[in-house]
C-alpha positions in Angstrom: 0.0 0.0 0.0 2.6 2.3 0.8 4.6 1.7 -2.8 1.1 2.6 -4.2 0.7 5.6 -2.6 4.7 7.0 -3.1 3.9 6.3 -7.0 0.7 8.2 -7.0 2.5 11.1 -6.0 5.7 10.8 -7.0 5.7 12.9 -9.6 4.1 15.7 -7.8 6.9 15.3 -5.4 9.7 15.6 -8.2 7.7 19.1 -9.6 8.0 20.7 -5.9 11.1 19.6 -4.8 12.4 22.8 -4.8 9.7 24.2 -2.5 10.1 21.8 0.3 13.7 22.4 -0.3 13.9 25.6 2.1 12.1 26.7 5.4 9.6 29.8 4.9 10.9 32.5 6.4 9.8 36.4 6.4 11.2 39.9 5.2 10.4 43.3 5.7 9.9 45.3 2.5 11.6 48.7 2.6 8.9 51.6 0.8 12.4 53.3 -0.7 15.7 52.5 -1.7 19.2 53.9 -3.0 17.1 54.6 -6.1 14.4 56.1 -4.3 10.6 55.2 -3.8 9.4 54.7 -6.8 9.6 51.0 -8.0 11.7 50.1 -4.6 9.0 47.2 -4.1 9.1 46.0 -7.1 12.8 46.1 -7.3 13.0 44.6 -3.6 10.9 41.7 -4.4 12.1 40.7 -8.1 15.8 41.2 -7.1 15.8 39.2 -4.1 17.6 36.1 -6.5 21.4 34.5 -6.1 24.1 35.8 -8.4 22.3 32.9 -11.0 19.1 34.1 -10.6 17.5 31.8 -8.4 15.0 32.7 -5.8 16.9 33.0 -2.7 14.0 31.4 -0.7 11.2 30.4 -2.8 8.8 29.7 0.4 9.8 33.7 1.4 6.8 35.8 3.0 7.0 39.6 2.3 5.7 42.3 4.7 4.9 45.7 4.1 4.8 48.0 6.7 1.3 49.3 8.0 0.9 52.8 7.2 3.9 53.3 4.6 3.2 54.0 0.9 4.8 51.5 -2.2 4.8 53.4 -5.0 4.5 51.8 -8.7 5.7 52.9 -12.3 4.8 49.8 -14.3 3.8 47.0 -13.9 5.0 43.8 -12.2 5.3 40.1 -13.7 5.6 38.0 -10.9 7.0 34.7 -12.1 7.6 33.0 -8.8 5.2 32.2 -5.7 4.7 35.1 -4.2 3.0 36.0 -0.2 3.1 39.4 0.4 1.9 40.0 3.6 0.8 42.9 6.1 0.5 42.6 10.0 -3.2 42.3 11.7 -3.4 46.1 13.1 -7.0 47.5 12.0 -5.8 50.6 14.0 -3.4 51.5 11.0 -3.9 51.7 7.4 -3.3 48.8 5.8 0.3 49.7 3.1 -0.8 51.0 0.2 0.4 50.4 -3.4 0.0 53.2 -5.7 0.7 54.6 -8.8 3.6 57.3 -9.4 2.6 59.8 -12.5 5.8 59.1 -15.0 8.1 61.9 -17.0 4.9 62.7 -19.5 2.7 63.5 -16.8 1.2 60.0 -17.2 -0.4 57.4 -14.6 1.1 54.5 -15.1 -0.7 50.9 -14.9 0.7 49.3 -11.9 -0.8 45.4 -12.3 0.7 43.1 -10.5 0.6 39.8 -12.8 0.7 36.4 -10.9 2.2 33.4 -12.8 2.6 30.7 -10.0 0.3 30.3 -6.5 0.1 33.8 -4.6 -1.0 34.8 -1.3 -2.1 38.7 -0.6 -2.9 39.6 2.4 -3.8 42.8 4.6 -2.9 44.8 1.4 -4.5 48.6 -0.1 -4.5 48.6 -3.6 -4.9 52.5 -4.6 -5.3 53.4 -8.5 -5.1 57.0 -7.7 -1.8 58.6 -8.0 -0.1 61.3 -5.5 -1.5 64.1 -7.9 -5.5 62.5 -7.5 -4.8 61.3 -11.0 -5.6 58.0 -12.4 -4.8 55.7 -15.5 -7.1 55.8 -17.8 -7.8 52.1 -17.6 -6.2 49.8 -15.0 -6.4 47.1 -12.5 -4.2 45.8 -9.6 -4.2 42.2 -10.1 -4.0 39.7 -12.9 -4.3 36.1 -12.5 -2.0 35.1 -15.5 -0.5 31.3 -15.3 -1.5 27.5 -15.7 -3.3 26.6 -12.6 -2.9 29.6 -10.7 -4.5 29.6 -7.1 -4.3 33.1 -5.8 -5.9 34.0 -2.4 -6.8 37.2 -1.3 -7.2 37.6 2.1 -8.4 41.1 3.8 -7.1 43.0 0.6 -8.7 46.3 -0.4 -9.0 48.0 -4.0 -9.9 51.1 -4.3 -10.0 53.6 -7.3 -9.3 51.5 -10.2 -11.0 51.9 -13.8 -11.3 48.4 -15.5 -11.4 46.2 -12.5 -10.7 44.7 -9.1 -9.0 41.6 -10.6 -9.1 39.3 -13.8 -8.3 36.4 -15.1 -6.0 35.7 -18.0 -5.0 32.1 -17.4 -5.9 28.6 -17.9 -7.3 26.6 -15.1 -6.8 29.0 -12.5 -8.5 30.0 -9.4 -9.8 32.9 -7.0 -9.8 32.7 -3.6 -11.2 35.9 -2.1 -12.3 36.5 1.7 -13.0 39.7 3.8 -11.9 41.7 0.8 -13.6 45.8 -0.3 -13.2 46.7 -3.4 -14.7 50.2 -3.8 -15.4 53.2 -6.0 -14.2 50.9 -9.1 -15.7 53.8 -11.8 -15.3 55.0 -15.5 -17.4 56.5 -17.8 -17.7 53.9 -20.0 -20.6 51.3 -19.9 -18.8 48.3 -19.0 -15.6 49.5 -17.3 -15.3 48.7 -12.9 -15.7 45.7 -12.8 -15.0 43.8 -9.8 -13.6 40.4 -11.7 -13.7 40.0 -15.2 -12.6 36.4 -16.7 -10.2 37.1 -20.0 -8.9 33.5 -20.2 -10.8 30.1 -20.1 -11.7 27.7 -17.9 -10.9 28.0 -14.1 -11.4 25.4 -11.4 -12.5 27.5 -8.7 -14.0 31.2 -8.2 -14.6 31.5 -4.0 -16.1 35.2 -3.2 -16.8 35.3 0.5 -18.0 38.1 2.9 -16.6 40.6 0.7 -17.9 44.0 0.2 -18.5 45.6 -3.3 -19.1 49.4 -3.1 -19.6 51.9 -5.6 -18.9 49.3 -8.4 -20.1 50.5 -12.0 -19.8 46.9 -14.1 -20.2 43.0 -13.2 -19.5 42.0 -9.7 -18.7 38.7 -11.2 -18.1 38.3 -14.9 -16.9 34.5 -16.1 -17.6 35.3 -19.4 -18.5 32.5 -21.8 -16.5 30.6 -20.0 -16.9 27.0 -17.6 -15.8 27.2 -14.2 -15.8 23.7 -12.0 -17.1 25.0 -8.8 -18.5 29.3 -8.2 -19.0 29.8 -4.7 -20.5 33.3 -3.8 -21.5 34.0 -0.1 -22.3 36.8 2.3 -21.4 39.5 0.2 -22.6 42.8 0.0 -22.7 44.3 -3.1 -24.1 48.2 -3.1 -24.3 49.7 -6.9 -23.5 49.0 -10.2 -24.5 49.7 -13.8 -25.0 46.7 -15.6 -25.7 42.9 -14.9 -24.1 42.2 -11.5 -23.4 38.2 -12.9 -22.0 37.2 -16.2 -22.0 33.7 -16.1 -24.4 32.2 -18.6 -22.6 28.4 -18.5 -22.5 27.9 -14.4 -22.4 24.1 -13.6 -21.8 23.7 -10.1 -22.4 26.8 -8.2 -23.6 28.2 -4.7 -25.0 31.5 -4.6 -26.4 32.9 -1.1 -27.1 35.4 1.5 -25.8 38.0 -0.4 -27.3 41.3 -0.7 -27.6 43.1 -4.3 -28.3 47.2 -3.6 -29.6 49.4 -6.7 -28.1 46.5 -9.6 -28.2 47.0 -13.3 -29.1 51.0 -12.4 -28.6 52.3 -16.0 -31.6 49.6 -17.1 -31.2 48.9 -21.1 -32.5 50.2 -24.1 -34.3 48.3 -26.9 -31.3 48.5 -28.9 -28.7 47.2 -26.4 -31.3 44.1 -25.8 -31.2 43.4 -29.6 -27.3 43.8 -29.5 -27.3 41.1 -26.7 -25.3 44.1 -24.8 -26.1 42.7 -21.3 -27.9 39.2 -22.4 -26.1 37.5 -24.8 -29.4 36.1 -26.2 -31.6 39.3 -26.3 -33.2 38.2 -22.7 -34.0 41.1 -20.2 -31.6 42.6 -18.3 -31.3 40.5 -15.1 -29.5 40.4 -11.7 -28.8 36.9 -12.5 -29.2 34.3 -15.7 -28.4 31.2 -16.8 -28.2 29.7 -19.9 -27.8 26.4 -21.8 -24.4 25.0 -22.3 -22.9 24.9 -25.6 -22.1 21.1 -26.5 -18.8 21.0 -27.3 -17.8 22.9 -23.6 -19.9 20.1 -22.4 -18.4 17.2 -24.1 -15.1 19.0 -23.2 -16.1 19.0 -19.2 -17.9 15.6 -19.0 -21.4 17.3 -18.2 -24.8 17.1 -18.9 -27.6 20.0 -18.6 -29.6 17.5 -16.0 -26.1 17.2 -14.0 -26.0 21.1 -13.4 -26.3 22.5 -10.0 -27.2 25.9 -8.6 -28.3 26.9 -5.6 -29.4 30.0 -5.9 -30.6 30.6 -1.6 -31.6 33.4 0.0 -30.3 36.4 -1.3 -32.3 39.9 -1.2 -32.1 42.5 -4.1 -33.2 45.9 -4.1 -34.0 48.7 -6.8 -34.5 52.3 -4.9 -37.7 53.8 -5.6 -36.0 57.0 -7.0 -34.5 54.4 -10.5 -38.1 52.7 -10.4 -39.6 56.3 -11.6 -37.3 57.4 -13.6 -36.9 53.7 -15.8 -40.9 53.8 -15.9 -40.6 57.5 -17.3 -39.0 57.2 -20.1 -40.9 54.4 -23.1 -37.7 53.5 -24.7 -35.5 52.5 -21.6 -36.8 49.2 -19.9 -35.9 48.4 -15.8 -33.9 45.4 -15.0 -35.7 41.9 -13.5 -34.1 39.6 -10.7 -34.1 36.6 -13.8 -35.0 36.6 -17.2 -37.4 34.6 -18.5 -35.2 31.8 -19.7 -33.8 31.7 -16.3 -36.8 31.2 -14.9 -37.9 28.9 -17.3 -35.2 26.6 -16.8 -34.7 26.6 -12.9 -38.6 25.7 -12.6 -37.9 22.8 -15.3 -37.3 19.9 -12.2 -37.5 17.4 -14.9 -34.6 18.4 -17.3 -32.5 20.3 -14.3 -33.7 18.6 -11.1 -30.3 20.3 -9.4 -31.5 24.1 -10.3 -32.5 25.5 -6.8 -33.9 28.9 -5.9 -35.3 29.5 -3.0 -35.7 32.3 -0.5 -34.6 35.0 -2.8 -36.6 38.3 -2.1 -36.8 42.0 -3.3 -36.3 44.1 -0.2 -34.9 47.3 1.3 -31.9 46.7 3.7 -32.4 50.1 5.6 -28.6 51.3 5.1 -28.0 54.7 6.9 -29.2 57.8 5.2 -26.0 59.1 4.3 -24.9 56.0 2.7 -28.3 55.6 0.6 -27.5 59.4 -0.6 -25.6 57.8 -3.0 -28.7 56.5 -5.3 -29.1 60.8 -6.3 -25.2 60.5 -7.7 -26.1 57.3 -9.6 -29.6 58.3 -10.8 -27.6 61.5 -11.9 -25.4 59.7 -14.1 -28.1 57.3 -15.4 -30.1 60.6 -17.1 -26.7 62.0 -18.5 -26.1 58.1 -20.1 -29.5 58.5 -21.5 -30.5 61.5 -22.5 -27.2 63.0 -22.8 -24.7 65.3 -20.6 -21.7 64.9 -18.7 -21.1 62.0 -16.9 -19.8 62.5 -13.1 -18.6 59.8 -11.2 -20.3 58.5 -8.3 -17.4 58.6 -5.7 -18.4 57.8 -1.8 -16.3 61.0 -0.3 -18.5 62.4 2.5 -15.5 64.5 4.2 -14.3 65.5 0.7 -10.7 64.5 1.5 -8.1 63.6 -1.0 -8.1 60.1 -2.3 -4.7 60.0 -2.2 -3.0 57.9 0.2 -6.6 56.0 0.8 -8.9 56.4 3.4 -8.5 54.8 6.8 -10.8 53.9 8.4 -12.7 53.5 5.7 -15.4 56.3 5.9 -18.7 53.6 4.2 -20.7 51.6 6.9 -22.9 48.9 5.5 -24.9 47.9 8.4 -28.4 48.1 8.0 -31.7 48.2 10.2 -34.0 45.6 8.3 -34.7 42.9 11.3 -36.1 40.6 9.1 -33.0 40.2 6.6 -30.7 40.0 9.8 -31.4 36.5 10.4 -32.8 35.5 6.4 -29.1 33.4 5.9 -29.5 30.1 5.3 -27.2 29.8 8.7 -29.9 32.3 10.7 -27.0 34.9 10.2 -27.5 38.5 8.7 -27.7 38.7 4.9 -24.7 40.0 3.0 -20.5 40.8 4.3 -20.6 39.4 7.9 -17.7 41.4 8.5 -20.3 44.2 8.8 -21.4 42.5 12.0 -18.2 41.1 13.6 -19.8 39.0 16.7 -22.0 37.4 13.6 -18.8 36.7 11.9 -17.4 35.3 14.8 -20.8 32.4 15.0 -20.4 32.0 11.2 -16.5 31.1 11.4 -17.4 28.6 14.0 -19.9 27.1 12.0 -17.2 26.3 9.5 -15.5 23.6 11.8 -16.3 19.9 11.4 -18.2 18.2 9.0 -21.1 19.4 7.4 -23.6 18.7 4.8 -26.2 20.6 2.5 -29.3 19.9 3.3 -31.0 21.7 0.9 -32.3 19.6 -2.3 -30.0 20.0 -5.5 -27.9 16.7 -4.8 -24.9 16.2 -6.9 -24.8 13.5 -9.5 -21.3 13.1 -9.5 -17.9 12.1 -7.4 -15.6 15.4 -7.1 -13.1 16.7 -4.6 -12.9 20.7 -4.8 -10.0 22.8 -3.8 -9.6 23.5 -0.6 -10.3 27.1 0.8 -8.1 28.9 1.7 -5.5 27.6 0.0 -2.7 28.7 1.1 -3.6 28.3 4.8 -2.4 28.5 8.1 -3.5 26.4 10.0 -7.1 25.8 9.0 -8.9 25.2 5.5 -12.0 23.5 4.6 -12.0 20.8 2.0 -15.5 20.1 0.3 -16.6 17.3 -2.0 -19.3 15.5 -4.0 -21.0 12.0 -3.3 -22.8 10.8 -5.7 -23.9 8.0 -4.1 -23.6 6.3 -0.2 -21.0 4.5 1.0 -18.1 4.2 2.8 -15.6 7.3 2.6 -12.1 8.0 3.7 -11.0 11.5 3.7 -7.3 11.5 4.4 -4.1 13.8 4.7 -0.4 12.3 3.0 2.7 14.6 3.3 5.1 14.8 0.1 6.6 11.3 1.2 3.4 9.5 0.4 2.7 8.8 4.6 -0.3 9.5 6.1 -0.3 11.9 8.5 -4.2 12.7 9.1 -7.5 10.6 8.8 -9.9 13.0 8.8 -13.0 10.9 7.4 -13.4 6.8 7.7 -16.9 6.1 8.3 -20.4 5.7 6.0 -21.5 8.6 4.4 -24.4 9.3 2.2 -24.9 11.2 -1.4 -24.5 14.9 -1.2 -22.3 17.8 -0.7 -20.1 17.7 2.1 -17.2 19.7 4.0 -14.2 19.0 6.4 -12.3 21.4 8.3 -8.1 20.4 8.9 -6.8 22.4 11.2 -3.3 21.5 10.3 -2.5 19.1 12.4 -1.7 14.6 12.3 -3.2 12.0 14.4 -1.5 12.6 17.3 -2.7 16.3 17.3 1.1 18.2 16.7 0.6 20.6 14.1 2.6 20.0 11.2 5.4 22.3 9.6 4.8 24.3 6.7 4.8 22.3 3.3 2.7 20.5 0.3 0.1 18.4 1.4 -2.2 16.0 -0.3 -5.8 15.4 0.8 -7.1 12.5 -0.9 -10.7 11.3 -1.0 -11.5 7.7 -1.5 -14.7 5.8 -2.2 -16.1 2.5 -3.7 -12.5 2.2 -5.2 -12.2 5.5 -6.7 -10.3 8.3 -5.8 -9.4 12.0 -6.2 -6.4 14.4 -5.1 -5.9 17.8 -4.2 -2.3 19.7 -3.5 -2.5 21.5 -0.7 0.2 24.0 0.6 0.1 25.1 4.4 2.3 28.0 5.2 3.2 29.3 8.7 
């Protein structure tokens, strides 16, 4: 048993040799060097190689100083793992990266383009430059290698044109948790985007207890594209233009207790519906849709339409009163729906998708503070200049009318809201939307995330599957999720880069469904393990599936 095991993973041993090859450690990154501020991050980070251009530690953390400013004049290709780290201090801004205008008076695009696994944590992403300029179309992050898994942890964006992150790469996957990205803006119609897919297929999209705010374009955009598993929870998503969700081939997804405030405010037009603008099949305008998928992305992924699952569970959408009147005012300019008719359609079709769920999902107001509903009159101002012509003015949140420039801290928005009713509407009794709006909330919902647990809701899978962990990196807990598609006996087990077991975290009858585990990092014999690759492999009625894992301390 033991030989069969080394060979199963002996080739994933050869490939990260090198990381298991030295201990992590940590460095502080200095905000300026000889050469001065500008670029002394980048220069820092790339340069730390031996005389042959080797990483000098490829497990290295990087911390940036609370408070201190890392200025940008280009972007930064990243071809190497890369954790760059800030301490847990809410009483001091978080470091902030920012552009730095170049000779011509320019703002350059300061991207940071991640190749291998990244980990970003505690980090203020700032598109506006020390003269309140910005580039004309930019975003911090790009996913851009062969089964990149980048996790963002507590990382704010803030100011950027195009979009919080996207996707260039193959495979790939977004890990995002306690994350704002805020007052992502431009004049044009589909620019601020939150995530926007360029590439193809990715394994895993994760979007948990964030905060959207002042977004103008798709909260999540996969494009035409097939993603194995879309999770989307407790997020609070205040403002955008268009279609929050651009994801017309979802397959395996779970969307709930999120909160959608004033979505799709600029409606559509007659001609935008016939130019599939928003719906790529002349559908209404809708927070969420769905459509068939094409047979050859089918055939490629091994699925079937009846195979599909969505759970689509209590979330709550709202369109202000103020956009209702003005939409109904003018004949030529229709209002957005919740789901289109073909979405509707097919989730109340239990006999060709038996695995469509949507339940609990109502229209309702969530009672945020007056000053922060205010900002409806800025977004219903630029709706009438987008349709009947005038100057377009961006909706910025800036209620002290400070600078943007180094970023705000704390930051000035507060999300709570005073609806009783959507305060326990989760499908875990908790508060709809970002729990991190309610931190003793957030505190019950983290501990809800140890053990084992099942769905209980109807929308059983129809297929074996182990799913990334999240978070991936970790330290020292993640949770590890998989399919059953039928009963029986499962083992759920941990294996360090030797091939030995180190954890049995499952060994018992289990029946068909969807199903989580916690590891919190530690063997058998309860000593928590050093900082490494990891396997977790699920086994059942002689069939079996494997996920890397990589814990870092």
């Amino acid at each position: 048993m033991r030989k069969l095991i080394v060979s199963v993973f002996a080739l994933a041993t050869l490939v990260a040799s090198q990381v298991l090859a030295q201990a992590p450690d940590t460095v502080d990154v200095p905000s300026a060097d000889a050469q001065g501020k500008v670029g002394a991050l980048a220069r820092f980070i790339l340069g730390d190689t031996t005389a042959t251009g080797e990483r000098n530690n490829i497990n290295r953390v990087y911390r940036l100083k609370r408070g201190e400013i890392y200025l940008l004049d280009g972007k930064v290709r990243v071809h190497f793992p890369l954790k760059l780290i800030a301490d847990d201090d809410p009483s001091t801004r978080p470091p902030v990266i920012a552009p730095f205008p170049l000779p011509d008076g320019s703002i350059p695009r300061i991207t940071l383009y991640l190749y291998e696994d990244s980990y970003l944590k505690n980090i203020y992403f700032l598109g506006v430059a020390p003269n309140e300029q910005r580039a004309s179309w930019d975003r911090p992050i790009i996913i851009a290698g062969e089964s990149t898994k980048v996790v963002l942890d507590h990382v704010i964006t803030d100011g950027f044109r195009a979009a919080g992150i996207a996707n260039i790469g193959e495979n790939t996957s977004l890990f995002a948790r306690d994350c704002v990205w805020r007052n992502l803006f431009v004049e044009r119609q589909f620019g601020g985007q939150f995530f926007f897919n360029y590439g193809s297929y990715m394994d895993t999209i994760s979007i948990v207890n964030c905060t959207v705010f002042n977004g103008s374009s798709y909260f999540l955009c996969n494009a035409r594209e097939y993603a194995n598993y879309v999770r989307f929870e407790h997020n609070t998503l205040f403002i955008n233009k268009i279609n929050p969700f651009y994801v017309p081939y979802l397959s395996n997804a779970d969307i709930k207790n999120n909160i959608f405030y004033c979505p799709a405010s600029a409606g559509e037009t007659p001609s935008e519906r016939e130019g599939g603008w928003y719906d790529w099949d002349g559908e209404h305008l809708a927070v969420f849709s769905v459509d068939t998928i094409p047979s050859d992305m089918a055939a490629l992924h091994g699925i079937t339409e009846s195979e599909r699952r969505i759970n689509l569970l209590n979330n709550a959408y709202f369109f202000p009163e103020k956009l209702k009147n003005y939409w109904d005012s003018i004949d030529t300019l229709y209002a957005p729906v919740w789901m289109n008719d073909r979405t509707t359609a097919m989730f109340a079709d239990d006999e060709h998708y038996p695995y469509l769920v949507a339940e609990n999902n109502i229209e309702a107001d969530p009672g945020f503070s007056p000053d922060i509903v205010a900002m409806v009159d800025s977004v219903l101002e630029y709706v009438k200049a987008l349709r009947e012509g005038g100057t377009l003015k961006a909706y910025f949140y800036n209620p002290s009318g400070q600078p943007f420039f180094p970023g705000r801290w704390p930051l000035p928005e507060n999300l709570t809201y005073t609806n009783s009713a959507l305060l326990t509407a989760g499908t875990d009794g908790l508060p709809l939307g970002d729990l991190n709006w309610y931190p003793d909330k957030k505190a019950i919902w983290e501990s809800m995330q140890t053990g084992v647990s099942s769905e209980k809701h109807r929308g059983l899978p129809e297929r074996f599957a182990l799913y990334q962990n999240y978070p991936n990196p970790f330290n020292p807990t993640t949770t590890i999720a998989f399919d059953l598609d039928r009963s029986g006996d499962v083992t759920v087990a941990i294996y360090n880069m030797l091939g030995q077991k180190v954890r049995t975290l499952i060994n018992k009858k289990m029946t068909k469904g969807h199903h989580t585990v916690r590891w919190d990092g530690r063997d058998d014999a309860g000593n928590l393990l050093a900082s490494g690759i990891y396997y977790c492999r699920l086994s059942a009625d002689k069939r079996h599936a494997v996920r890397k894992m990589l814990l870092m301390k």
